[in-house]
Structures are given as C-alpha cells and as structure tokens.
MIDOSE-1310 file (N, C-alpha, C; in nm, 2 decimals, decimal comma, always signed):
residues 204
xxxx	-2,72/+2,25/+1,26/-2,59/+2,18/+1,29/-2,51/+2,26/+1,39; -2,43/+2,25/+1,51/-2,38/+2,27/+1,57/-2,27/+2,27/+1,54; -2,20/+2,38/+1,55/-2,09/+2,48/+1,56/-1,97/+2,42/+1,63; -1,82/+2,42/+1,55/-1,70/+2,32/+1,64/-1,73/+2,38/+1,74
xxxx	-1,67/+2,49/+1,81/-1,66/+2,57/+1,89/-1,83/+2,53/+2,00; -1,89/+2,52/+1,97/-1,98/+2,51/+2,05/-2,01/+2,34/+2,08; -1,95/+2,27/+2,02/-1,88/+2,12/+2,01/-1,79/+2,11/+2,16; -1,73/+2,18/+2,14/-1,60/+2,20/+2,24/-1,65/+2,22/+2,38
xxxx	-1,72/+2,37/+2,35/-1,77/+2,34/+2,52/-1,82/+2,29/+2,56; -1,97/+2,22/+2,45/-1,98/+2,09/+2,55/-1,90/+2,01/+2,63; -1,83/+1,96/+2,51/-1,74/+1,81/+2,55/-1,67/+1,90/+2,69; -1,60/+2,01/+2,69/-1,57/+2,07/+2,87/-1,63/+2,10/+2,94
xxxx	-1,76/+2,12/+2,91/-1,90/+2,13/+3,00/-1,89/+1,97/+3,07; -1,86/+1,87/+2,97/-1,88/+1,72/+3,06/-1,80/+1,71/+3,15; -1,70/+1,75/+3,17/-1,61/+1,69/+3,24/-1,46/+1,64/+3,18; -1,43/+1,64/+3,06/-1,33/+1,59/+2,99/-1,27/+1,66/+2,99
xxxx	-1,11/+1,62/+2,95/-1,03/+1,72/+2,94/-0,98/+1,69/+2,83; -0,87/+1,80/+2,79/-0,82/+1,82/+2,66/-0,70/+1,74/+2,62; -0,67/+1,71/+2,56/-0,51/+1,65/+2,47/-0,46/+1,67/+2,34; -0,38/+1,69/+2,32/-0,34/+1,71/+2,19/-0,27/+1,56/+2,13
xxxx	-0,36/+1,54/+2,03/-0,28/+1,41/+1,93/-0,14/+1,47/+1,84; -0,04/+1,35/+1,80/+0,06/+1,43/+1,75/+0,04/+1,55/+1,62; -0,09/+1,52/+1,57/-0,11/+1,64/+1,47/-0,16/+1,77/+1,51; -0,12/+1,79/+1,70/-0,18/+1,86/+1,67/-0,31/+1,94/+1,71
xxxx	-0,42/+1,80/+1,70/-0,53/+1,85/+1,71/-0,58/+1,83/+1,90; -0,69/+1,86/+1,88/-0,76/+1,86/+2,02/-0,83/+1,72/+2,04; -0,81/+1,66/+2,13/-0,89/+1,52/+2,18/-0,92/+1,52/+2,28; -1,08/+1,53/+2,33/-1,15/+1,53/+2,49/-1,17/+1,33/+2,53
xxxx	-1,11/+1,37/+2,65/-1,14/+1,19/+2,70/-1,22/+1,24/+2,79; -1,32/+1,14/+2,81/-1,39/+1,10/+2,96/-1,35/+1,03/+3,04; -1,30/+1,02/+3,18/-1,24/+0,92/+3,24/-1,28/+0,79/+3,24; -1,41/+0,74/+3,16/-1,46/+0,57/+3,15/-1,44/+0,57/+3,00
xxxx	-1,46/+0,64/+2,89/-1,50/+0,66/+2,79/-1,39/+0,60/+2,73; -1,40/+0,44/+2,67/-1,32/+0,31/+2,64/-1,29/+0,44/+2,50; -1,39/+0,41/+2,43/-1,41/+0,40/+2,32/-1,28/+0,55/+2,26; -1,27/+0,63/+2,35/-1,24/+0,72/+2,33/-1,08/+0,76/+2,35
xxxx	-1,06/+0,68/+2,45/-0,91/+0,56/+2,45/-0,83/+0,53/+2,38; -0,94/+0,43/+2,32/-0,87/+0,33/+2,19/-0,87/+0,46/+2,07; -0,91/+0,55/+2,04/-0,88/+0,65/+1,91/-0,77/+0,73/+1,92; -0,74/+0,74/+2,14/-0,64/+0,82/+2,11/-0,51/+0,72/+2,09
xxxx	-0,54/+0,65/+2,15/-0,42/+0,55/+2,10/-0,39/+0,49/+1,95; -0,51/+0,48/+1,89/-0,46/+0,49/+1,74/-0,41/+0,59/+1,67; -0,49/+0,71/+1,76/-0,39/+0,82/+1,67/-0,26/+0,83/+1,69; -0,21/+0,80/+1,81/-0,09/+0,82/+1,88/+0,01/+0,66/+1,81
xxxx	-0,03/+0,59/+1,72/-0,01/+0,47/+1,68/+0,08/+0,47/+1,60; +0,25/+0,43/+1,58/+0,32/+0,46/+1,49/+0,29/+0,33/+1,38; +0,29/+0,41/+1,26/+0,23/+0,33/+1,16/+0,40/+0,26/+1,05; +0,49/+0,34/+1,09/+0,62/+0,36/+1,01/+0,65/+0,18/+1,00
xxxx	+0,61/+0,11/+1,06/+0,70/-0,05/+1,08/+0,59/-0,12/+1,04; +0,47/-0,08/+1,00/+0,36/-0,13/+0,94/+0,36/-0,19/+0,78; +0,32/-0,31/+0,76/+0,29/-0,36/+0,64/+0,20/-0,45/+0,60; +0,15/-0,45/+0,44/+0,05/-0,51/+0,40/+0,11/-0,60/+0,37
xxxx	+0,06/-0,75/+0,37/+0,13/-0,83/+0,33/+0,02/-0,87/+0,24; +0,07/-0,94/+0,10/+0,01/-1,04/+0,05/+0,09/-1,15/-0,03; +0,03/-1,21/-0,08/+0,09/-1,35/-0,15/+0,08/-1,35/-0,31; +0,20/-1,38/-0,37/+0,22/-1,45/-0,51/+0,25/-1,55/-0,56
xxxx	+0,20/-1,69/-0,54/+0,25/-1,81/-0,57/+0,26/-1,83/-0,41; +0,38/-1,89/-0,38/+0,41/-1,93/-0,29/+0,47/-1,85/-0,16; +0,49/-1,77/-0,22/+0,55/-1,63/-0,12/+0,46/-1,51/-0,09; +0,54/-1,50/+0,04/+0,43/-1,35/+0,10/+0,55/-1,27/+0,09
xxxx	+0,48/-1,13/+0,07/+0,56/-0,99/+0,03/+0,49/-0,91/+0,09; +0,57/-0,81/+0,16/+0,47/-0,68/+0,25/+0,51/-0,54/+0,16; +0,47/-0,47/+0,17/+0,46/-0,34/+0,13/+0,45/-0,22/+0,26; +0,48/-0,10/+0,26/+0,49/+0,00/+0,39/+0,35/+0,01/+0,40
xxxx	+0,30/+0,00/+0,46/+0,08/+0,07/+0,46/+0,15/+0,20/+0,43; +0,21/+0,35/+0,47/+0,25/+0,44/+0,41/+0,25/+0,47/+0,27; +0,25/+0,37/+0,18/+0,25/+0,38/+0,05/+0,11/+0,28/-0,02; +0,07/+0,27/+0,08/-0,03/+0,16/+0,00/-0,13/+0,29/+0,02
xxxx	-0,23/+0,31/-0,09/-0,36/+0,38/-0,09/-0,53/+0,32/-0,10; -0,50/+0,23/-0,08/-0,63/+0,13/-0,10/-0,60/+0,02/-0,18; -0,67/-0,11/-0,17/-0,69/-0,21/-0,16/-0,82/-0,23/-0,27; -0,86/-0,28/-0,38/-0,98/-0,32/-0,48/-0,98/-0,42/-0,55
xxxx	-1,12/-0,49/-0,59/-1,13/-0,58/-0,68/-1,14/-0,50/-0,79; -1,09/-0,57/-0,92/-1,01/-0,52/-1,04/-1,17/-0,42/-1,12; -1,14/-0,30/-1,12/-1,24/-0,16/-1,22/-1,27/-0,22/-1,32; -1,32/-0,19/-1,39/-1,34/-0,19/-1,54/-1,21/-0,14/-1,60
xxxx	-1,12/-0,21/-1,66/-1,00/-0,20/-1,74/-0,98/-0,16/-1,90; -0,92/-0,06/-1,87/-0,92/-0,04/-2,02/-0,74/-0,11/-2,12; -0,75/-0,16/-2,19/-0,64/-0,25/-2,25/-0,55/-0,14/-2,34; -0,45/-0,14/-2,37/-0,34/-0,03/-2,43/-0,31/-0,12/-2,51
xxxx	-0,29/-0,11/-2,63/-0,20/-0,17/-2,70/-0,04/-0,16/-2,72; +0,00/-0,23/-2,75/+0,15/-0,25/-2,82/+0,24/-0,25/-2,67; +0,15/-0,30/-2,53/+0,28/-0,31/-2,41/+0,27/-0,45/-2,39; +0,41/-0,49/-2,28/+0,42/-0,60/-2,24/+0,26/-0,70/-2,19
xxxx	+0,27/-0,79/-2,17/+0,14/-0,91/-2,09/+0,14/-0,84/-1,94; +0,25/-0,79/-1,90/+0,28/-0,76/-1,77/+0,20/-0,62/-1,73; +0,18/-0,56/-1,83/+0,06/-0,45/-1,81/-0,07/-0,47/-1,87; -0,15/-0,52/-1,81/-0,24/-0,59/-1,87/-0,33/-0,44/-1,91
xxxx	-0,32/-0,36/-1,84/-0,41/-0,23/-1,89/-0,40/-0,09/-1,78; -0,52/-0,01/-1,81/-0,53/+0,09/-1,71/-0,64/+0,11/-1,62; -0,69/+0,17/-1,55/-0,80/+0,19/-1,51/-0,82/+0,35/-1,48; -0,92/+0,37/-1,47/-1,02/+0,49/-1,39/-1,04/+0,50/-1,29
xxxx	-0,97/+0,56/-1,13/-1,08/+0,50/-1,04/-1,04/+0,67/-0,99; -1,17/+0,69/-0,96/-1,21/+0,81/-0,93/-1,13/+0,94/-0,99; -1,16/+0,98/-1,14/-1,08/+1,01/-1,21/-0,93/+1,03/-1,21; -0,87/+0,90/-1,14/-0,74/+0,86/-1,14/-0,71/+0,80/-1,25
xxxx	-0,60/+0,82/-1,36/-0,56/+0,72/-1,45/-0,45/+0,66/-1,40; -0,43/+0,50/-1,35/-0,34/+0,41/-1,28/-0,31/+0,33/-1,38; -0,19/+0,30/-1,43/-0,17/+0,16/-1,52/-0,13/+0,06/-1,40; -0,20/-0,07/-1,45/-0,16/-0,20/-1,38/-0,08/-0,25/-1,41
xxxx	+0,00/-0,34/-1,31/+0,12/-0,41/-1,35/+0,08/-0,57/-1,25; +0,14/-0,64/-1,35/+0,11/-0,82/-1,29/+0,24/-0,83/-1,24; +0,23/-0,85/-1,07/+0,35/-0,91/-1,01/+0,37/-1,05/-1,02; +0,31/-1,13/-1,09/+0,36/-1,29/-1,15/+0,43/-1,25/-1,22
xxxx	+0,45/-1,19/-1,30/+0,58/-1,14/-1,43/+0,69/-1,08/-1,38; +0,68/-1,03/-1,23/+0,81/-0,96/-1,19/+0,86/-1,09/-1,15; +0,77/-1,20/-1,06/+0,84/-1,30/-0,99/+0,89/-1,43/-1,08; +0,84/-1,40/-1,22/+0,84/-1,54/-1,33/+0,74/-1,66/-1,32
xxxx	+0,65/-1,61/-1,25/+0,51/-1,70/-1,23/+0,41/-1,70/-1,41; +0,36/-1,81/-1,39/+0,25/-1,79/-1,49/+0,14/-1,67/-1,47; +0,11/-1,62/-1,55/+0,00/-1,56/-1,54/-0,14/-1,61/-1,56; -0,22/-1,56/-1,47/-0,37/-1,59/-1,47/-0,41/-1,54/-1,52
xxxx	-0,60/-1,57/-1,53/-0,67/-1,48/-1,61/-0,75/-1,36/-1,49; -0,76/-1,25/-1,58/-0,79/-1,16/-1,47/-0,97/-1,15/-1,45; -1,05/-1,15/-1,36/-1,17/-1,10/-1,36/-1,23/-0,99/-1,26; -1,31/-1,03/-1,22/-1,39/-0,97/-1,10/-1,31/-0,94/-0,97
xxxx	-1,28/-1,07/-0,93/-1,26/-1,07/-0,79/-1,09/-1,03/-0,83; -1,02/-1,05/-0,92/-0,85/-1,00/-0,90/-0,83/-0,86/-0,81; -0,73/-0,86/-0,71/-0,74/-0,80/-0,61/-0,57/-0,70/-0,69; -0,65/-0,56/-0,63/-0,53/-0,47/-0,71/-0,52/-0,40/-0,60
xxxx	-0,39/-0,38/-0,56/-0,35/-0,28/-0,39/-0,26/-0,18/-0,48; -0,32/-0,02/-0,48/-0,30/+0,10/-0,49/-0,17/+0,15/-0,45; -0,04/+0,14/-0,50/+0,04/+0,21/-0,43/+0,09/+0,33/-0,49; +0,13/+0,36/-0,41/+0,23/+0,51/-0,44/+0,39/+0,48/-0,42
xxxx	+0,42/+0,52/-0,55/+0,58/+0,46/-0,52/+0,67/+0,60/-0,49; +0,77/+0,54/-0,44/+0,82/+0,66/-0,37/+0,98/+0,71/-0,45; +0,96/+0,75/-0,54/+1,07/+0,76/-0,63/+1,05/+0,95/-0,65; +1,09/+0,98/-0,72/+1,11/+1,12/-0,76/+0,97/+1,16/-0,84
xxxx	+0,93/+1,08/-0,91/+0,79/+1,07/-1,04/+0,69/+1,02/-0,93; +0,69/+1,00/-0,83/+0,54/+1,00/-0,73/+0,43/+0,90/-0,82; +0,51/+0,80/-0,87/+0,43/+0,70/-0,96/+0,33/+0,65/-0,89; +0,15/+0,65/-0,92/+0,08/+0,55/-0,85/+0,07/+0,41/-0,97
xxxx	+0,08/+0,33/-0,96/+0,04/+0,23/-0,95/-0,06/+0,09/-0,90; -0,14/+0,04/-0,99/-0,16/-0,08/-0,93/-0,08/-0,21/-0,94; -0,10/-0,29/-0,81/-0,05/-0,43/-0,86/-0,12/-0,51/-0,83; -0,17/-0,60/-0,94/-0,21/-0,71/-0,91/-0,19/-0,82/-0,86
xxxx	-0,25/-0,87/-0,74/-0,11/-0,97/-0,67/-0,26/-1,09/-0,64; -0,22/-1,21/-0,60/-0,35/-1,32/-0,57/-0,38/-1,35/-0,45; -0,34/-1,26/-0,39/-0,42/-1,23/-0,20/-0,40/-1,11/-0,11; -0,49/-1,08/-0,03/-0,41/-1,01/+0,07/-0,44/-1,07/+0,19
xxxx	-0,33/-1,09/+0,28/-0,35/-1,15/+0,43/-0,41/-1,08/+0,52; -0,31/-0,96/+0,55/-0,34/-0,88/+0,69/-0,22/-0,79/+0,69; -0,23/-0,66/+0,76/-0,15/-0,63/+0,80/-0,07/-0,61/+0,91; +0,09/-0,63/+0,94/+0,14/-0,68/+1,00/+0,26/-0,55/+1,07
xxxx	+0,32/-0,58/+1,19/+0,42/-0,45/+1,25/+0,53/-0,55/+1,26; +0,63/-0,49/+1,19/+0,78/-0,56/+1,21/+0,89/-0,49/+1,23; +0,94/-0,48/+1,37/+1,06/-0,39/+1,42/+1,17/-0,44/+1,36; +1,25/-0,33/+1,39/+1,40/-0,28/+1,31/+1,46/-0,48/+1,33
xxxx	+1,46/-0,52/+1,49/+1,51/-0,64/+1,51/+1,45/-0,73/+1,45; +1,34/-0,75/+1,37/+1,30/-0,85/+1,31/+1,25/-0,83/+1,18; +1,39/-0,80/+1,12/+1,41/-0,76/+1,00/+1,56/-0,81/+0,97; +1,60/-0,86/+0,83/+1,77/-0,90/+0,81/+1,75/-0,86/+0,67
xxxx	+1,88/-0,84/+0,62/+1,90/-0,79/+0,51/+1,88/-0,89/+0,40; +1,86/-0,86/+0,26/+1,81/-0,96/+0,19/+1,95/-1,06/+0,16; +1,93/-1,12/+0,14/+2,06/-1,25/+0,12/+2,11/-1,23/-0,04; +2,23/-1,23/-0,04/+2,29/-1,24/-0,20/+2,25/-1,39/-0,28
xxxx	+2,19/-1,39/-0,38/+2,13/-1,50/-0,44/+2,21/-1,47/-0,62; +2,32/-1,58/-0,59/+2,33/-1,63/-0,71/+2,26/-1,63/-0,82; +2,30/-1,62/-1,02/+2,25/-1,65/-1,09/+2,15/-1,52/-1,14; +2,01/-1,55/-1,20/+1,97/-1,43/-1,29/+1,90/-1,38/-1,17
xxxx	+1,83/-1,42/-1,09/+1,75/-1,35/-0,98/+1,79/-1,19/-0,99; +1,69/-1,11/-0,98/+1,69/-0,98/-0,97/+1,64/-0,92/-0,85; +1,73/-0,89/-0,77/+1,70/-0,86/-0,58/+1,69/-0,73/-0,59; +1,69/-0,66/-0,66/+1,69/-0,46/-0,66/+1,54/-0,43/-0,60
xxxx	+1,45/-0,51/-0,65/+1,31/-0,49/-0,57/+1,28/-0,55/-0,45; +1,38/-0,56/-0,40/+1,38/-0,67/-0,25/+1,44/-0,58/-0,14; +1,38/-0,56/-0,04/+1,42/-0,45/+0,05/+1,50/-0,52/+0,16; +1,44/-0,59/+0,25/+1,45/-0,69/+0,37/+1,38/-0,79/+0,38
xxxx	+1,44/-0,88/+0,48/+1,34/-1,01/+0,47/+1,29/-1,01/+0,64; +1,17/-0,99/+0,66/+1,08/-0,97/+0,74/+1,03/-1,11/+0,85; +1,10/-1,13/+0,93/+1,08/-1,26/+1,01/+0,99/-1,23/+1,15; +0,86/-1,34/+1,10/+0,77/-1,29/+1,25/+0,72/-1,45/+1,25
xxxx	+0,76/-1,52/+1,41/+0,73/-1,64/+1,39/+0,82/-1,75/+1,30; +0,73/-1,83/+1,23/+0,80/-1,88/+1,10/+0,74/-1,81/+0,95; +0,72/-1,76/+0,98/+0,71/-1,71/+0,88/+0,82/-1,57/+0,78; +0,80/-1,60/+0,69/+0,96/-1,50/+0,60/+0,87/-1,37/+0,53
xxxx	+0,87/-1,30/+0,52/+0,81/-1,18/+0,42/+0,93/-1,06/+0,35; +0,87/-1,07/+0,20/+1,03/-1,03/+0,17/+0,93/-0,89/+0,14; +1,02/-0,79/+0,20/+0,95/-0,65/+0,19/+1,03/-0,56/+0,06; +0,92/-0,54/+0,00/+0,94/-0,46/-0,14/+1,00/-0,35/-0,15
xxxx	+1,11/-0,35/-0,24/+1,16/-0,20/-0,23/+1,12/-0,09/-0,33; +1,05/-0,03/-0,33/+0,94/+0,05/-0,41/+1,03/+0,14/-0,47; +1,11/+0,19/-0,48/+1,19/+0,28/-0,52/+1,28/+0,20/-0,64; +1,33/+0,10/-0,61/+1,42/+0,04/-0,75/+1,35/-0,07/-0,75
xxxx	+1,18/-0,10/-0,77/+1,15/-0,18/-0,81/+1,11/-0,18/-0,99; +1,13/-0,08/-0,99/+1,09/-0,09/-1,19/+1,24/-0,11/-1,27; +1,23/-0,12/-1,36/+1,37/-0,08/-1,46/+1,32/+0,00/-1,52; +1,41/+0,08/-1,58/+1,38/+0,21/-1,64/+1,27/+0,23/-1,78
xxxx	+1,29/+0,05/-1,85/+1,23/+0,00/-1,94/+1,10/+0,04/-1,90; +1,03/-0,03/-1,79/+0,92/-0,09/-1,71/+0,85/+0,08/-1,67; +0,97/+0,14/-1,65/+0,87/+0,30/-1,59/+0,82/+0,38/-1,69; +0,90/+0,33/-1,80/+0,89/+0,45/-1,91/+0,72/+0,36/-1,95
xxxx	+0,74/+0,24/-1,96/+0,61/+0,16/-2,01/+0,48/+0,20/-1,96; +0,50/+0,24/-1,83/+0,41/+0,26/-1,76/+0,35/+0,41/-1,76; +0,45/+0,48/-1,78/+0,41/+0,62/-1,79/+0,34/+0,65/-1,90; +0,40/+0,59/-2,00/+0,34/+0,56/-2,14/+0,19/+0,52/-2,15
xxxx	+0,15/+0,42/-2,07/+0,02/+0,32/-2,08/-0,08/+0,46/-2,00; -0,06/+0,50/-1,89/-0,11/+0,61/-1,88/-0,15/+0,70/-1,94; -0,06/+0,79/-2,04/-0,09/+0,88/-2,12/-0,22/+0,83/-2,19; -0,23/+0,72/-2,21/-0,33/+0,71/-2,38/-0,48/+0,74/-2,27
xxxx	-0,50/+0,67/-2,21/-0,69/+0,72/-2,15/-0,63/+0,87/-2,13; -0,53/+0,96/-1,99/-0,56/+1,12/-2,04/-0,57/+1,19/-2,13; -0,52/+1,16/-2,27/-0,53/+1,15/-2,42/-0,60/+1,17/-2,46; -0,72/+1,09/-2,43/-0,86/+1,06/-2,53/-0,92/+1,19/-2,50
C-alpha cells in the first residue's frame, strides 16, 4: 500500500494543484477532473441551513442534518417497563444504548403499531446532557436548504397547543415545515424518563 506522502507526489507529478478545503486539508484538482470539482464543492458546502424533513400525520417537520446522526429501520427493541406508550423501548445500535420516543404522542396522533420497516432518525439533541435519541416518525422525504429569508417565526397559537418544541416555520414553495426546537423539546418529566429507560440495558 502506498504511502500518503508518496500519494501526494503523485497527484503533483500529474499536474494538479493544491487547495485547502475549510478543514484544512489538502485537495489536488485536475483541470477536467469533474468528479473532483463536485467534492470540492461539497466540502466547501455550508450544511448550517440544511434539514431533514419528515412527516407525522399530516405535517412535515425538518430537523438541522447537524444533529441528525443517521437515519434506520427500527433494531431489535428492547421494552422497559413501567414508562409512558410514548417510549415504546430502547435499542442497541452499535453498542449505543438510545431510548425511543413516538413523535405521534408529542403531536396527539394515534399511535401505530411498530415493526420492521418503522423508520427511527438518530438525533443528538443539543441541550447541556448531549441526549441521543431516537424518533420514530412515519416518513422521511429529503433533505432540504432553507435561508434565514425563508424562515418566519412560529405563530402564537391559542389554547393547550405546546409550541416550545417549535423553532420556525420553514416556507419553500407551498409548502410549510415547522422546524423542531431540539433544545426545549422534552419536559423535564419526558428527560428524566428517558434517561431513565436508558439506564436499565447499561445495567444489565
């Protein structure tokens, strides 16, 4: 296997020259070399206005991609006893212990049944306790870039509605996406529950 350093002078033995991406590192272009283009421009790609969007019922909700860590159909689940419906259990995934949470219970939807294909998107929440989390949500679309201008603040909504996990409301087209505020999306009830459901698989 060849050697970075002897990596390198090839690639300036070709002809290429050097660039530094923002981290930093070293990137050789060829002057036709598409392919090699398109990477520097991904790296150079601001990801900050980026989001995942998916669906719960009737509404789409985006998340930061910054905080999302992957995307799965639902592990092998292990069940906790004595917590809410709304944690249906924990998982394993790659000796990670994550408790799940059903976002139909934050929004007041029925709950489904869960199997195979239930789609759980990994986040990391961004609070002081670096909580990972799953959520179970019943799609994912795509992900989407939405500048500062096509963004409005969430609207004051009468009655019991609980807007603390509501960041902005995300307008691209006709379409609305209300972007999640990860930081005061739990109640204090809900964190402690969760930290809780965790402990029991590091436990065993």
């Amino acid at each position: 296997m060849r050697s970075g350093e002897e990596i390198r002078d090839n690639q300036k033995d070709s002809g290429k020259t050097a660039t530094r991406n923002p981290k930093g590192n070293e990137t050789y272009r060829g002057e036709d070399n598409e392919e090699e283009d398109m990477l520097v421009s991904q790296l150079n790609m601001d990801v900050s206005n980026q989001y995942v969007v998916f669906s719960v019922g009737d509404e789409e909700y985006g998340i930061p991609i910054l905080s999302v860590q992957e995307i799965v159909s639902m592990p092998h689940l292990t069940r906790v006893p004595g917590v809410p419906k709304y944690i249906p259990g924990i998982i394993n995934l790659r000796g990670n212990i994550i408790p799940i949470y059903v976002l139909r219970s934050k929004f007041d939807l029925a709950l489904e049944s869960l199997d195979d294909d239930t789609i759980v998107i990994i986040v990391q929440i961004g609070d002081e306790s670096h909580r990972t989390v799953g959520f179970i949500v019943d799609s994912v679309s795509d992900v989407v870039s939405i500048t500062e201008d096509e963004m409005s603040e969430t609207p004051e909504i009468s009655g019991s509605v609980d807007v603390r996990f509501m960041d902005k409301i995300g307008k691209i087209g006709n379409r609305m996406i209300i972007i999640i505020n990860l930081i005061n999306f739990f109640t204090e009830k809900e964190a402690a529950l969760l930290d809780d459901a965790a402990k029991v698989l590091q436990e065993q």
